[in-house]
C-alpha positions in Angstrom: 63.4 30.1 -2.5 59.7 30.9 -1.2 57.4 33.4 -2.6 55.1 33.6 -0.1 55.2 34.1 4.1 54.6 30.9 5.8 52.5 32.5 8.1 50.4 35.7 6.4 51.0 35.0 2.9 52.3 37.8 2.3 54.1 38.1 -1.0 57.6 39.9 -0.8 60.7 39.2 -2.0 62.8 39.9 1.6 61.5 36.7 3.3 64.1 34.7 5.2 63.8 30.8 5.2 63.8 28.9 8.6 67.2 28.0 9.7 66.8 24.4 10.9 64.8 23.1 7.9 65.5 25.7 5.2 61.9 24.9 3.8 59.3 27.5 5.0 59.6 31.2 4.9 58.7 34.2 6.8 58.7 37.7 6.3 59.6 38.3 9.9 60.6 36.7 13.0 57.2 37.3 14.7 55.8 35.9 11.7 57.9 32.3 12.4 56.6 32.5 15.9 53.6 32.7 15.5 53.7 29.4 13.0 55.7 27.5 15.2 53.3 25.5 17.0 51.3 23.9 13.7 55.4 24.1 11.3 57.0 21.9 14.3 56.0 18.8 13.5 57.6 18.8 9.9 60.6 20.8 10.6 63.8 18.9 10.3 67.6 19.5 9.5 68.4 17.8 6.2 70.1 15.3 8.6 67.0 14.4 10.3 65.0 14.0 7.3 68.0 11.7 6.0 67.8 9.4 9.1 63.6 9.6 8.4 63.9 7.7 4.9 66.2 5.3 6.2 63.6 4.5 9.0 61.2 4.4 6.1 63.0 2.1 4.3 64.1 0.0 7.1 60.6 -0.9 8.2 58.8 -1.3 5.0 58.1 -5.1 4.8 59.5 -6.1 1.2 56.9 -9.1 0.2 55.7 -10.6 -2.8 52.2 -8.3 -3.6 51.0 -12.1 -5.3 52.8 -15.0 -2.6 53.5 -13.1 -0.1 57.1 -14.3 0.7 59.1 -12.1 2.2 63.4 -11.3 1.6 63.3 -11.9 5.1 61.6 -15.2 5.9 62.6 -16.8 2.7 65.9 -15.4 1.5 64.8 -14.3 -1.9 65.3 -11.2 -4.2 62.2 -9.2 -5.0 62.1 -7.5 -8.2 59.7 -4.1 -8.5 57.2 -3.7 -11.2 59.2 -1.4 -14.1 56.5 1.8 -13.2 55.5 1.4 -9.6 56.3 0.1 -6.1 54.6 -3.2 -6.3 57.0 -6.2 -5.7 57.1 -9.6 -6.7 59.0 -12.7 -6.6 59.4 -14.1 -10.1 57.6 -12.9 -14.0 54.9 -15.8 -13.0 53.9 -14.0 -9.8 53.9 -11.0 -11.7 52.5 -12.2 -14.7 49.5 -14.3 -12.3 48.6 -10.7 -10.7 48.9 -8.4 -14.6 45.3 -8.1 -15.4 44.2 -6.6 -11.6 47.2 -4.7 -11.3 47.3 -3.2 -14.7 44.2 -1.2 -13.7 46.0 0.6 -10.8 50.2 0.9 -11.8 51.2 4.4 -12.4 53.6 5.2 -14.3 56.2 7.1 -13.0 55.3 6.5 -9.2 58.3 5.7 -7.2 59.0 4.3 -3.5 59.3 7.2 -1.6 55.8 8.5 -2.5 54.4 5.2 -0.6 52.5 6.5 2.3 53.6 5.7 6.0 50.9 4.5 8.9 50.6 5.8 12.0 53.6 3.7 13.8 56.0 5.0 10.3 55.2 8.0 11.0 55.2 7.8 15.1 59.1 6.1 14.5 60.0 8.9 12.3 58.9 11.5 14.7 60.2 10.0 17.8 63.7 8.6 16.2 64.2 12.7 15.7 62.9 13.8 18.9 65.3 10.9 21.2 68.7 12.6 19.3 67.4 15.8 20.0 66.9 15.5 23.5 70.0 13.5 24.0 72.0 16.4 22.2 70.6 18.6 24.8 70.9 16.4 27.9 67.5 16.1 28.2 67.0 12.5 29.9 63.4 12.6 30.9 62.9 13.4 27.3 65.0 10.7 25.8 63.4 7.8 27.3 59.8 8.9 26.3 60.9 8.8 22.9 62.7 5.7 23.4 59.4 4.1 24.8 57.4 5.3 22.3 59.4 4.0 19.5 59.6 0.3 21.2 55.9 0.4 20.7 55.7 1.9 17.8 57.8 -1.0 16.6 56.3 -3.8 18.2 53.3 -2.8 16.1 55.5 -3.2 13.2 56.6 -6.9 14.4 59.9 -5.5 14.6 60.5 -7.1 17.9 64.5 -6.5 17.8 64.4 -3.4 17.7 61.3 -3.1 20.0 63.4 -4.6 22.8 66.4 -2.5 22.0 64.4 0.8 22.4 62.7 -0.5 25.5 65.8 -1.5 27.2 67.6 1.8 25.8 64.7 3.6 27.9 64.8 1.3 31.0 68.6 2.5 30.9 68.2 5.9 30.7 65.4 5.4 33.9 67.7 3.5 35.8 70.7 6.2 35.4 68.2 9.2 36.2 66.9 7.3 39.4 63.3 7.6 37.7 61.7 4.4 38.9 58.1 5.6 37.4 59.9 4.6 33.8 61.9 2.2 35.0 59.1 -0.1 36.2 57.4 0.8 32.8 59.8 0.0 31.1 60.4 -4.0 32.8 56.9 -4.5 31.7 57.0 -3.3 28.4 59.8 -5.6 28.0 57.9 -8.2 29.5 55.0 -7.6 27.4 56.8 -7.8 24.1 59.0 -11.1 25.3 55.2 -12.6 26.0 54.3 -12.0 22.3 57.2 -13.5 21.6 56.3 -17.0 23.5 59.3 -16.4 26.1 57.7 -16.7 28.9 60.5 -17.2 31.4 62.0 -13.6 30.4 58.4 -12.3 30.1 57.8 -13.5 33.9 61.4 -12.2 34.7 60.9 -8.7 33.7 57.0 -8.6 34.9 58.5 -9.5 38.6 61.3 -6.9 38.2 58.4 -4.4 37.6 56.5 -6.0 40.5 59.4 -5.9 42.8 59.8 -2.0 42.3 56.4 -1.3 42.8 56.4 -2.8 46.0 59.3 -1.6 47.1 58.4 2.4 46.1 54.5 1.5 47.6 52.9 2.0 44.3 49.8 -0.4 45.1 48.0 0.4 41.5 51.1 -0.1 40.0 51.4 -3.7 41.4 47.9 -4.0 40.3 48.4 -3.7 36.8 51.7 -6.1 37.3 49.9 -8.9 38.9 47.5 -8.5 35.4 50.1 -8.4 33.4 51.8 -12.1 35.2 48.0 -13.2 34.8 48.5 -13.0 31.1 51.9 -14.8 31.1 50.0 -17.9 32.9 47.5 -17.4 30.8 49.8 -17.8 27.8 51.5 -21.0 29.5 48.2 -23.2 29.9 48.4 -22.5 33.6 44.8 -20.3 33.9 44.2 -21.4 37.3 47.4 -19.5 38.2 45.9 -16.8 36.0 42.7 -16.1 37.8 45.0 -16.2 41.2 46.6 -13.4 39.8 44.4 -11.8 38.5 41.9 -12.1 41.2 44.9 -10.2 43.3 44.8 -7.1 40.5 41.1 -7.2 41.3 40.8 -6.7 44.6 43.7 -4.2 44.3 41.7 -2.1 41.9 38.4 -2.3 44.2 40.3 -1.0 47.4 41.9 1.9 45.4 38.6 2.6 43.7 40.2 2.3 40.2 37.7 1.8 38.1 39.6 1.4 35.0 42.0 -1.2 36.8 38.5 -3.7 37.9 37.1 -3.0 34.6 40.6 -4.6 33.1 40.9 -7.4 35.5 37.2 -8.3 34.6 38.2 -8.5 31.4 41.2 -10.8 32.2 39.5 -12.9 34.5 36.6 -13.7 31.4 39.4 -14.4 29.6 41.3 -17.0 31.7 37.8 -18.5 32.4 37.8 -18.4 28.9 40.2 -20.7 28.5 38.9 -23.2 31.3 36.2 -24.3 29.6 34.1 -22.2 32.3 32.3 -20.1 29.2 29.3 -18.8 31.6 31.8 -17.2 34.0 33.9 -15.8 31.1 30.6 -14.2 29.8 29.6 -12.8 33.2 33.4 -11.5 34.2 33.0 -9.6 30.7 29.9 -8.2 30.9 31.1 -6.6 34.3 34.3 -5.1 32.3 31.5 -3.7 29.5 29.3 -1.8 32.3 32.2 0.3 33.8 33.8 0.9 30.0 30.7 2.4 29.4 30.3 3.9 32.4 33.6 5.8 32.1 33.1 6.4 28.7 36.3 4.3 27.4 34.9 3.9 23.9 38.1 1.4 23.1 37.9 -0.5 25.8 34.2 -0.9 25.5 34.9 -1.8 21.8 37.5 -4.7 22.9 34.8 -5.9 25.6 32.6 -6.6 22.9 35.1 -8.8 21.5 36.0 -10.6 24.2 32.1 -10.8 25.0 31.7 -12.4 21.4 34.4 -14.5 22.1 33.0 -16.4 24.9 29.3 -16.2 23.2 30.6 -17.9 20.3 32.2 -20.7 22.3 28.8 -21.1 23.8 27.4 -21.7 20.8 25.0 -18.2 20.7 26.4 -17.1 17.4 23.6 -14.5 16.5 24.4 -12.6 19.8 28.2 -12.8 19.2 27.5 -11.6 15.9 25.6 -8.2 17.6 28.5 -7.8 19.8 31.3 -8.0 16.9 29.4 -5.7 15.4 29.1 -2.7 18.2 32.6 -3.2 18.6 33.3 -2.9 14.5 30.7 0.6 14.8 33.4 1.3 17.5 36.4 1.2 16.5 35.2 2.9 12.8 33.9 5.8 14.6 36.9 6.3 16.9 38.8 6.2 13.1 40.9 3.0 15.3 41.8 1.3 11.7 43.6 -1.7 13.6 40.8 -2.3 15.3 38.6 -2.2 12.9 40.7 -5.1 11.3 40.3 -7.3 14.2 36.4 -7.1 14.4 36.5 -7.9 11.1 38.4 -10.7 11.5 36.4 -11.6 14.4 33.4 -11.1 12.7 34.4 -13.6 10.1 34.9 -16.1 12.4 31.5 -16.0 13.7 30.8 -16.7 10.5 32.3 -19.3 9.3 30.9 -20.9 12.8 27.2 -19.9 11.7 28.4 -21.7 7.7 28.6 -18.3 6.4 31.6 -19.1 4.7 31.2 -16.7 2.1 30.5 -13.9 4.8 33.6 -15.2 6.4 36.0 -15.0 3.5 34.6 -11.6 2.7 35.2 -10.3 6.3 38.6 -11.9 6.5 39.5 -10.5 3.3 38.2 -6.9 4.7 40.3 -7.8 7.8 43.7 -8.3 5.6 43.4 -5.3 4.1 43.4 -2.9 6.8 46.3 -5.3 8.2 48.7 -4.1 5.2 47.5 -0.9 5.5 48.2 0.0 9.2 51.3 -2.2 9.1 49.8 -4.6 11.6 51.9 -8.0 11.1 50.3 -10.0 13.6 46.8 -9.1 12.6 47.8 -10.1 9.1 49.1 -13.4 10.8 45.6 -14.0 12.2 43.9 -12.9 8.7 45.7 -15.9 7.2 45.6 -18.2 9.9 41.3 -17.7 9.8 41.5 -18.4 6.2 43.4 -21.3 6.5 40.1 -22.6 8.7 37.6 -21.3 5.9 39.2 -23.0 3.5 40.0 -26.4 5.4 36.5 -26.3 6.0 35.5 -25.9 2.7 37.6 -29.0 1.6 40.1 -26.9 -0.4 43.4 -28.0 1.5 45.8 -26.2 -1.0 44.4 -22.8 -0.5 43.9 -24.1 3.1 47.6 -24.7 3.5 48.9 -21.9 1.4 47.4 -19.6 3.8 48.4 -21.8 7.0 52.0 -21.2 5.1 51.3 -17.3 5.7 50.6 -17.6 8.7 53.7 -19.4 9.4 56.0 -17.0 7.4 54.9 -14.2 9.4 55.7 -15.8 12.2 58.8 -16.8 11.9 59.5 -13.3 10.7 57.7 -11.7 14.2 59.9 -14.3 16.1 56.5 -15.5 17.6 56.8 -19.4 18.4 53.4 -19.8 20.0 51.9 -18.8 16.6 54.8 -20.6 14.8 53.8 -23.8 16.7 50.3 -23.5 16.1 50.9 -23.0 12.5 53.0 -26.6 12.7 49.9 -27.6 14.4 47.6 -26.7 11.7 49.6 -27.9 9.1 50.4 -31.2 10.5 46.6 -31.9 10.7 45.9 -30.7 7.7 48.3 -32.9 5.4 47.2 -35.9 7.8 43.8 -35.7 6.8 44.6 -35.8 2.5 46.9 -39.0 4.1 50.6 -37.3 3.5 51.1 -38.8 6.6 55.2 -38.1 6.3 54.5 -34.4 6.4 52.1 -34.5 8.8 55.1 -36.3 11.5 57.2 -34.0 10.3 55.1 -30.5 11.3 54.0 -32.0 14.6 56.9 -33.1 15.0 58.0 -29.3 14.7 54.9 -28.3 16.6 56.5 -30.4 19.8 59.7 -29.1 19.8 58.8 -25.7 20.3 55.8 -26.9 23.2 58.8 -27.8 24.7 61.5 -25.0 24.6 58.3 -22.6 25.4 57.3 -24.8 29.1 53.7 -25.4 27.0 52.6 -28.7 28.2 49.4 -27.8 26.6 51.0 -27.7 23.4 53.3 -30.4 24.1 50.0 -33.0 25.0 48.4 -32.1 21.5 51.2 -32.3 19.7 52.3 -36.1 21.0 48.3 -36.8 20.7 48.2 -35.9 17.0 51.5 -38.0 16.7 50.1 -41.2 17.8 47.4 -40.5 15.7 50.0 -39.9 12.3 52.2 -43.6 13.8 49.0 -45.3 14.0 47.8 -44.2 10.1 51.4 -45.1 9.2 51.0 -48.7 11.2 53.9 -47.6 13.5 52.0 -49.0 16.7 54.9 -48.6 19.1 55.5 -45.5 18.5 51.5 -44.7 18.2 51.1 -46.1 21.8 54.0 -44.2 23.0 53.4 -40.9 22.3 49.3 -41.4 23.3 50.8 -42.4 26.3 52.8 -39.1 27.1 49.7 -37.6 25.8 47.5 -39.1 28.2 50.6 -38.2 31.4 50.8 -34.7 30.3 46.9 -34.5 30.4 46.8 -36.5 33.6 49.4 -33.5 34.9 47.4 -30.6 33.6 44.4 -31.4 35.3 45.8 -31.5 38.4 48.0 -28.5 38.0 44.6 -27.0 37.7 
């Protein structure tokens, strides 16, 4: 029982606790009202707070602290250290990581005193909030908190469960006649099935969203959907279909006067000119999105210009000024407290680097990079930590770290459901073991890599993949089949370039 007034202070034995939570106490009721606005965010029935651990335990990822594997990806049982929460795989991973960790295990520290990030906490909150409003018919209510948590979890790589929130929304939008949410909702869906590397139900949903937006006259909202089908073609090798679309988002945003909607299809446009080889027009296109950031004061987007301006720099070959922009956008993101981003730009920032022969900048940055990644539960960041070190270290000669990390990469991956980084990770690795002459290997992950080019439509992927094949037959005196996949290397190319 309390001892003291949640609100004054005040010591008293007569104070009454809160009925939902049965936690604070009050010594009268204008006492609890007066607390309610800053005790409402922690109070919970017993129930709730029940249905809170188990989200906490359901989106902890369980991985080795030394490999990395994961129960998940590899089907293996993780044992914890006997006094903290630190996991490992076998006695030698824990026995390989003793001397570091001895300086930091606690004794007596168990797993629920691990501390959530920001999506944990945002999926705690939000689970609580969607049965609350449901119990109470509260529709508009329920589908917020149903949106909410299918980001919050496709932050966490939880893409299942991601989709299931966003289509539990969509449903609810669709029943209440709210077309607002309900076009929201197709492109959230679309978004997540385009990390994901289905593009056909990415372009599905995007067009559902497009179609209501036309049909309810919501011109910005078409806008932002013609953006958001840029990306998809952008993800399928087809950027000349990109820059259609997004040239159409453009000139939307400059006839409604939406600043925020040119700055973003700037941005896109640099981008998919990005990706065309047309590095002059991508730096010019994102130096237009930078101007109006800053000139309405959008200190994230002006942060993830800077990136994208780096980006292109790099590719150009200006390293030292792609190094300055990294590093606005790392001042950024620290002093908006934007931890994810901050991961990024170090990751970015690292592979400027490594481009400049900074390798041991590169591995320091990188390493910076993964450790934010853990912390804010950002699995795809941590995918791109490992896939950059994978490069450090190829370059460096040392192809066992190099494809330990590529392995990583790969893991999480497979774990996210992501087959465009899953291919590439094939990619990589195929490469890699060609060029120490395990030439077997090396079929075997391109082989992989061209598999999933082809399930995803990604005739880009699909001409590299046979390319880097004829290479392998050729080292492996297979000329038939060396000649034969150059050849559908050199159609699909053929094919691409007039596509474009």
């Amino acid at each position: 029982m309390g001892t003291h007034c949640g609100n004054c202070n005040v010591h008293t034995k007569t104070l009454l606790p809160c009925s939902q939570c049965l936690v604070e106490y009050y010594c009268s009721k204008e006492c609890q009202r007066n607390d309610w606005l800053s005790h409402k965010a922690s109070c919970f029935t017993p129930i709730e707070k029940k249905a809170q651990r188990r989200v906490l335990r359901d989106t902890i990822v369980k991985e080795c602290h030394v490999c990395k594997r994961t129960e998940k990806t590899e089907a293996i049982t993780l044992s914890a250290c006997a006094n903290c929460v630190t996991r490992y795989c076998s006695t030698d991973c824990q026995a390989a990581d003793w001397k570091e960790h001895k300086t930091v295990c606690v004794k007596g520290a168990r797993k629920h005193e691990a501390g959530l990030n920001a999506s944990q906490q945002t999926i705690q909150l939000e689970s609580v909030n969607a049965e609350r409003c449901r119990l109470v018919g509260d529709k508009a209510g329920e589908g917020l908190a149903h949106s909410r948590l299918g980001v919050a979890f496709e932050v966490l790589a939880r893409s299942e469960k991601a989709i299931h929130h966003h289509k539990k929304a969509l449903a609810i939008a669709k029943d209440s006649g709210n077309h607002v949410i309900t076009g929201r909702s197709y492109g959230n869906l679309g978004g997540i099935f385009r990390t994901l590397g289905r593009f056909g139900k990415a372009l599905y949903y995007h067009n559902k969203s497009l179609a209501i937006a036309k049909a309810f006259g919501d011109y910005l909202g078409e806008g932002r959907v013609y953006g958001n089908l840029g990306n998809v073609f952008q993800s399928l090798g087809q950027p000349t279909k990109a820059v259609e679309h997004h040239n159409k988002a453009l000139a939307i945003a400059k006839e409604l006067g939406d600043r925020a909607g040119e700055g973003r299809a700037c941005g896109d446009l640099g981008n998919a000119f990005d990706s065309l080889g047309e590095f002059e027009k991508a730096v010019g296109y994102h130096t237009k999105d930078l101007l109006i950031a800053a000139e309405l004061g959008d200190g994230a987007g002006e942060g993830a210009t800077c990136g994208n301006l780096a980006h292109a720099l790099q590719s150009l070959g200006r390293y030292e000024e792609a190094l300055q922009y990294n590093t606005r956008a790392l001042a950024i993101a620290k002093k908006l407290g934007d931890r994810a981003g901050e991961g990024v730009w170090y990751c970015n920032t690292g592979s400027v680097c490594q481009s400049l022969g900074q390798f041991d900048k590169a591995l320091e940055h990188h390493s910076k990079a993964l450790s934010i990644a853990k912390e804010v539960g950002h699995r795809a960041g941590e995918a791109a930590v490992y896939a950059n070190l994978s490069s450090v270290f190829h370059h460096l000669g040392q192809y066992d770290k190099a494809v330990e990390h590529q392995n990583k990469d790969l893991a999480i991956a497979v774990e996210m459901g992501d087959r465009v980084r899953e291919g590439r990770a094939h990619g990589n690795l195929g490469c890699f073991f060609g060029e120490i002459g395990q030439f077997e290997q090396s079929a075997e992950h391109h082989n992989k890599r061209l598999a999933i080019a082809k399930d995803l439509g990604d005739r880009a992927g699909e001409c590299r993949a046979c390319g880097n094949l004829g290479n392998v037959f050729h080292r492996l005196g297979q000329s038939e089949k060396a000649v034969e996949y150059h050849a559908k290397s050199i159609a699909i190319a053929k094919e691409l370039r007039e596509c474009n």
